[in-house]
C-alpha positions in Angstrom: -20.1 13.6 9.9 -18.4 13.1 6.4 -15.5 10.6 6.6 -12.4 11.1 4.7 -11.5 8.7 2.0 -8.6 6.4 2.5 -5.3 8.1 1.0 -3.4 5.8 -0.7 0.6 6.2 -1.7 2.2 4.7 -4.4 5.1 3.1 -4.3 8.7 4.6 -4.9 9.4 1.6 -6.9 6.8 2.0 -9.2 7.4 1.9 -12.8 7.2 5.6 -13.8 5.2 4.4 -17.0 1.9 3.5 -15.2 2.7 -0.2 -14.8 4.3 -2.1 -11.8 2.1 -0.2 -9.2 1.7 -0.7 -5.8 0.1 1.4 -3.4 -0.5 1.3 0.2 -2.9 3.6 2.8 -0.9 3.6 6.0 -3.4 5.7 7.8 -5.5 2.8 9.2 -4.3 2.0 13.1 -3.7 -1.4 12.6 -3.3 -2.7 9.4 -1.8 -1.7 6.3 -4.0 -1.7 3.0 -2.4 -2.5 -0.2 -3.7 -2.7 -3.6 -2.3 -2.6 -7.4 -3.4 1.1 -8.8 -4.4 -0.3 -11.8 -7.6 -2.1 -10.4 -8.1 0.9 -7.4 -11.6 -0.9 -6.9 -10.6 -4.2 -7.1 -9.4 -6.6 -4.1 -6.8 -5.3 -1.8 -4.5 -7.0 1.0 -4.4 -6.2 4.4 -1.2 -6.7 6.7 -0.9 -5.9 10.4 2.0 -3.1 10.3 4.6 -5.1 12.1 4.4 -7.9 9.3 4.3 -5.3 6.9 7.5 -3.1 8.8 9.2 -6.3 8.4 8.4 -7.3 5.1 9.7 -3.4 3.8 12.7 -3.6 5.9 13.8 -7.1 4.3 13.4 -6.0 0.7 15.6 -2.8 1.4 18.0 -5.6 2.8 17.8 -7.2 -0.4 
């Protein structure tokens, strides 16, 4: 069986030029992927999805 590939989102915030991008695949069970779009096969981060919940909820707190 053929797996899907990851789907990755970019980030609201992204600079609408092409620059400033972050995406994220939140389709993995445990852990949230995140790379920078302009290097899709370089190095990405992984965060378990409570630190990352956090982390999104304090920068819409400002």
């Amino acid at each position: 069986m053929k797996s899907n590939p990851p789907e990755w989102h970019k980030s609201s915030y992204s600079d609408g030029s092409g620059g400033d991008c972050l995406e994220v695949n939140d389709t993995h069970p445990t852990h949230i992927p995140v790379r920078d779009s302009k290097a899709p096969h370089g190095p990405t981060l992984a965060f378990r999805r409570q630190s990352w919940s956090m982390f999104v909820e304090d920068l819409k707190l400002g």
